[in-house]
N, C-alpha and C positions, 0 to 999 in steps of 0.2 A: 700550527694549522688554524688555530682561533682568531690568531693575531692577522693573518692572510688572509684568511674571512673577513674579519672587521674592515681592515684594510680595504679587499674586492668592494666592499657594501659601501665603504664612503666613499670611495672612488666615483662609483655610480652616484651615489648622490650628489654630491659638488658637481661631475658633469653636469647632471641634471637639471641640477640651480644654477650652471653658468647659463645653460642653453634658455632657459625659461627667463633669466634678466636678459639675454641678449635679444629674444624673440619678441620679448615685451617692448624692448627698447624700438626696432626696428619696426614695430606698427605702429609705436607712435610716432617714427620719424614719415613713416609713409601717410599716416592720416595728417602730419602736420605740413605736410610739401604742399607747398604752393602750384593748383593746378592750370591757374591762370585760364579758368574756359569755365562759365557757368551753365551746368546741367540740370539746375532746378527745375522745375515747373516743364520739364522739355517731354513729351512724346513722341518717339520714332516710328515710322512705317514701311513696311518694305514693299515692293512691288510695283517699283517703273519700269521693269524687265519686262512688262506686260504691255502688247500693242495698243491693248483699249486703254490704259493709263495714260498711256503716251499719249492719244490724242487728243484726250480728254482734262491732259493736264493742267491748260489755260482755266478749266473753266471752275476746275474743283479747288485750283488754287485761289484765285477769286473767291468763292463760296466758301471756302475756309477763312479766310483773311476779310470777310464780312462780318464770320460769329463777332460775338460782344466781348467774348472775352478771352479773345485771341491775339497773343500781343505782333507774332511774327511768325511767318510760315518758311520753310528753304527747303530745296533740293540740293544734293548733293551725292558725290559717289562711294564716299563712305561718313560713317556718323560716330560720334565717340563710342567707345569698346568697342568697335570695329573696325577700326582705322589698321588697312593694311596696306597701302600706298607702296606703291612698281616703282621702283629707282631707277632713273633717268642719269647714265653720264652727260655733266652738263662744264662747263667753265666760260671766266667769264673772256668778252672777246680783247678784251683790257689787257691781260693777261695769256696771253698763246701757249707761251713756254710750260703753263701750272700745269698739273697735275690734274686732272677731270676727277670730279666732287660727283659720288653717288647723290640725288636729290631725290625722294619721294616726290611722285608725283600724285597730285591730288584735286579733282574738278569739282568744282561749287558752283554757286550760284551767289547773285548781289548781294544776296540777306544771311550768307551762311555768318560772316565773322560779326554782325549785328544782333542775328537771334544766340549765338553763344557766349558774346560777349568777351569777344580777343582782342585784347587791346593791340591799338594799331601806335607801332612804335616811329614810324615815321612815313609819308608820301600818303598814298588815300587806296583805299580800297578798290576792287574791280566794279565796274558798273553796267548799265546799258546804253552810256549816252555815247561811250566811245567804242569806235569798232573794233580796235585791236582788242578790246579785253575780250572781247565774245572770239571762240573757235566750233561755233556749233557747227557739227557736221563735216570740217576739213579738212582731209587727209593731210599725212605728214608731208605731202608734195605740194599743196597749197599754203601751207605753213610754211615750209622753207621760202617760197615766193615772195609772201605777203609780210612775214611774221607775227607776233602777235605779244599783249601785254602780261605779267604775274606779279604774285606777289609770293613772297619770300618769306621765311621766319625768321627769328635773329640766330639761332642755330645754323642754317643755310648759310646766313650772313656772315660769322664767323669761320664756318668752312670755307667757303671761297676766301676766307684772310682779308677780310672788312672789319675795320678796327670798330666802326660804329655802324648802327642801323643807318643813318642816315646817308653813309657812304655808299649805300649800294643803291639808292635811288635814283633811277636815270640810267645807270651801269645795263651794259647788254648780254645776255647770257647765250652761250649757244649750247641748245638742246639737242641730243642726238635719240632719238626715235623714230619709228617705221619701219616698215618693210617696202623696201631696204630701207637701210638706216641714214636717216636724212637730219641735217643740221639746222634748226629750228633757229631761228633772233627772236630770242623773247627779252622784251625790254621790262625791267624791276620797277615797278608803278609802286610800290608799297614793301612795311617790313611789320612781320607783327609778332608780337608776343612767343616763344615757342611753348607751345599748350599741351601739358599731358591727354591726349586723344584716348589713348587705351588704356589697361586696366593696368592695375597697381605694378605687374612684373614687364609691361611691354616695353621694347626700348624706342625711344622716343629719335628718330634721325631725323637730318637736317632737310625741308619739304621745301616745296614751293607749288603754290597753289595758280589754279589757272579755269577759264570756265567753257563747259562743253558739256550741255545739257544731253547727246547723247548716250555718256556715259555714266549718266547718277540710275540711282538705283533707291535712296535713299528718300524720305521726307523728314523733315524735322518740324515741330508746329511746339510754338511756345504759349503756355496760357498766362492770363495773370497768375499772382500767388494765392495759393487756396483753391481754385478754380478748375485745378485741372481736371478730375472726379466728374468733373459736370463736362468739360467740355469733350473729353473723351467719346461719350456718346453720340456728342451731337456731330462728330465727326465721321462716326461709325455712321449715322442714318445717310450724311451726303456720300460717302462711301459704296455702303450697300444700293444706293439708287443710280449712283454713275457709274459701278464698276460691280454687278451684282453676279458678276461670274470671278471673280478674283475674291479671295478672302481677307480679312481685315484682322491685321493682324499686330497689337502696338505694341511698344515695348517703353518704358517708364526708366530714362536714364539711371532715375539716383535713387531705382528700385535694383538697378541690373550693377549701379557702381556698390552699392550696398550688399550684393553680394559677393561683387569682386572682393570687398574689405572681409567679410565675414570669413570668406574661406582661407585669409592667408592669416585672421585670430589661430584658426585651428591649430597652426603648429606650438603657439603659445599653451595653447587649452590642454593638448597632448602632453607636452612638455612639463605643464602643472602636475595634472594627476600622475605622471610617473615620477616626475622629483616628490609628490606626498609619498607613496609606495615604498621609494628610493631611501626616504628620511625616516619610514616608518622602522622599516627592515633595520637599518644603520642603528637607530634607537633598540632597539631590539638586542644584537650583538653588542653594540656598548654594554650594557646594562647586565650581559650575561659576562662578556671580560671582566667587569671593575667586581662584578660578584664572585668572581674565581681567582683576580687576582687578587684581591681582601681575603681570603680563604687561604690563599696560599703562602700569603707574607703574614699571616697574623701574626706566626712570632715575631718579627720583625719589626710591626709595627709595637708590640708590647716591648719590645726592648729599645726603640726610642722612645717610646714611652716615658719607661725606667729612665732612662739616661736624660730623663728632663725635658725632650722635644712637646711640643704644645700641640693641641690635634691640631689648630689650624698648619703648624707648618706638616704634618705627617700626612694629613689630607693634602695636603699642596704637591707633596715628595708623588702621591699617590696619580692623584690629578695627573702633574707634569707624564708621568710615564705611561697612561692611558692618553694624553692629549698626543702624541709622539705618532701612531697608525695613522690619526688623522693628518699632519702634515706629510706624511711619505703615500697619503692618496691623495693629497691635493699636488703635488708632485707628479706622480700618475695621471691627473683626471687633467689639470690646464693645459697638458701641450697636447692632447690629445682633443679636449673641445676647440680648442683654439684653430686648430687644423680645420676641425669639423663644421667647426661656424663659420670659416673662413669661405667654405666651401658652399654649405648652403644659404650666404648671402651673395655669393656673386650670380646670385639669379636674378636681383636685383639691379636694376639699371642705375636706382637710389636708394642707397644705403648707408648704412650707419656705421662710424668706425667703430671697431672694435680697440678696447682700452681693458685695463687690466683691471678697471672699478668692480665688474661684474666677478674677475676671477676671486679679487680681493673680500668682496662683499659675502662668496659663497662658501670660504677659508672659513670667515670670522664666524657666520652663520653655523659651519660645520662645528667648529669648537666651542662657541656655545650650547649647542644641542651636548658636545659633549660632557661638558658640564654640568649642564641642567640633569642629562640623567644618572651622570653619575655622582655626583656631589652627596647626595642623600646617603648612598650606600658607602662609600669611601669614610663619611664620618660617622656613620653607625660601624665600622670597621675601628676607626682608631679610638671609638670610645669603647666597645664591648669586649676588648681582649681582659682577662683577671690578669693585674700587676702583681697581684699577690700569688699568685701560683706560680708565675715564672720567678718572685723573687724565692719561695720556696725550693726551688732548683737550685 
């Protein structure tokens, strides 16, 4: 029963310690991705969903994009950690026979991949000079007529089966949306970067981006670095004076991405203070085992004593068969986290593989502690038996 004890208790703690290196491992493979989209210095707004915004959006735009220390302003329909883009069956008309490619679909404005800084991998971005790139106001029946320009990501690009960004420039996509469902020619004017949009667990699919200012909801206003603290207000006062029945309301990207980060530490943090708990306990019942089983073998030990054994090897004898519990729970404990982490990383879109470093790391950890606690008593065991009274026997 003791030994099944010990056993249960380091079982739990090697879990523990797997889960706490693998948890650790995996926020820093997500702080370390590359998210190819800069949220620095950026402040969000909500509220184009508002008639009086809408009318008034020429002029506040302007008047924001006057402050000093205002680098770029955008609208758009959705803004990073919000990015929830309607999938659009689209394929290209190159290709009839494919398979039609779910695309997120997603409307910006001229400034949206300048003020975030998406790198544009090949052709040019959407503008105002040309008509096709504007669809303000269109129905999907004037679309299908006219059609109209997008731009693509290289995710998109690879789903349609484009070896490189460059290959889908010029390429004509056919979009199906409306009611009823109408076949759009949208021609690929550009390819750009695919950029984590949402937060640390969203999955990132393959978009294409397109512009139609009745659909944004969004602002985005970048300040200089440093600046932002200051220019915040001064946005709020042209705000409250052109839109003084709507509330003003900002939100501070790499305030809102900083706590996407913070809340997925938590399973790390969790995971620490129950493996200390885990390893306290474990420390615990070792130390009561190697105390009972020195008690119990003292003859034993006194009689290879006598027969010449040296305490470091009778500690070692002693050791080996207290180190034993521990590997028949690390046996116990890795195919059982291994499952379990398997599980709570595939909530992750990017993630970290798992390798046997951590189970190995957690073993070697286990058997040190057991060690460390027991070593002290084990050799106050093989020195304190009297060789002289068993030789009296």
């Amino acid at each position: 029963l003791r030994t099944a004890l010990v056993v249960a208790q380091f079982a739990l703690a090697i879990g523990m310690l797997i889960a706490l290196l693998v948890s650790q491992q995996q926020y820093r493979h997500l702080q370390a991705a590359e998210r190819h989209i800069d949220t620095d210095h950026v402040v969000t707004l909500w509220g184009l969903r508002w008639a009086e915004v809408r009318e008034g959006l020429p002029a506040f735009l302007q008047e924001v994009r006057s402050l000093p220390n205002v680098q770029a302003v955008s609208t758009s329909e959705d803004v990073p950690t919000r990015f929830e883009p309607i999938d659009v069956p689209s394929r290209l008309t190159s290709r009839p026979d494919a398979a039609a490619a779910a695309l997120g679909a997603v409307s910006i404005d001229d400034s949206f991949f300048d003020l975030y800084r998406v790198p544009l991998l090949a052709g040019r971005h959407l503008g105002l000079e040309h008509e096709l790139d504007s669809a303000h106001g269109l129905t999907a029946e004037q679309l299908a007529a006219r059609g109209m320009n997008v731009v693509i990501d290289e995710t998109a690009a690879r789903t349609l089966g484009l070896a490189q960004p460059a290959d889908a420039v010029g390429q004509t996509l056919a979009l199906t949306f409306g009611t009823p469902p109408r076949q759009v020619p949208a021609t690929v004017v550009g390819v750009v970067r695919s950029a984590r949009y949402g937060g640390l667990t969203a999955t990132e699919g393959p978009k294409y981006f397109w512009q139609d200012r009745t659909r944004h909801f969004f602002f985005s206003i970048r300040a200089k670095p440093g600046t932002l603290r200051e220019v915040i207000p001064q946005v709020e006062a042209i705000w409250t004076r052109m839109f003084p029945r709507v509330a003003f309301d900002p939100r501070i990207l790499s305030e809102r991405l900083a706590r996407d980060a913070a809340k997925h530490q938590r399973p790390t943090q969790a995971f620490a203070v129950a493996a200390l708990i885990a390893i306290a306990l474990s420390a615990v019942g070792m130390y009561a085992l190697a105390a009972f089983a020195a008690q119990r073998q003292a003859r034993e030990i006194a009689l290879r004593r006598l027969m010449g054994a040296s305490i470091p090897q009778v500690a070692g004898l002693l050791l080996w068969r207290l180190t034993r519990p521990v590997f028949i729970a690390a046996l116990i404990a890795c195919p059982l986290a291994w499952w379990a982490l398997s599980h709570w990383l595939a909530q992750y879109p990017s993630r970290t593989e798992l390798s046997v470093a951590p189970l190995a790391l957690a073993l070697v950890a286990a058997v040190a502690l057991t060690w460390a606690v027991t070593a002290g008593r084990v050799l106050m065991a093989a020195r304190r038996r009297p060789i002289e009274e068993l030789r009296r026997e």
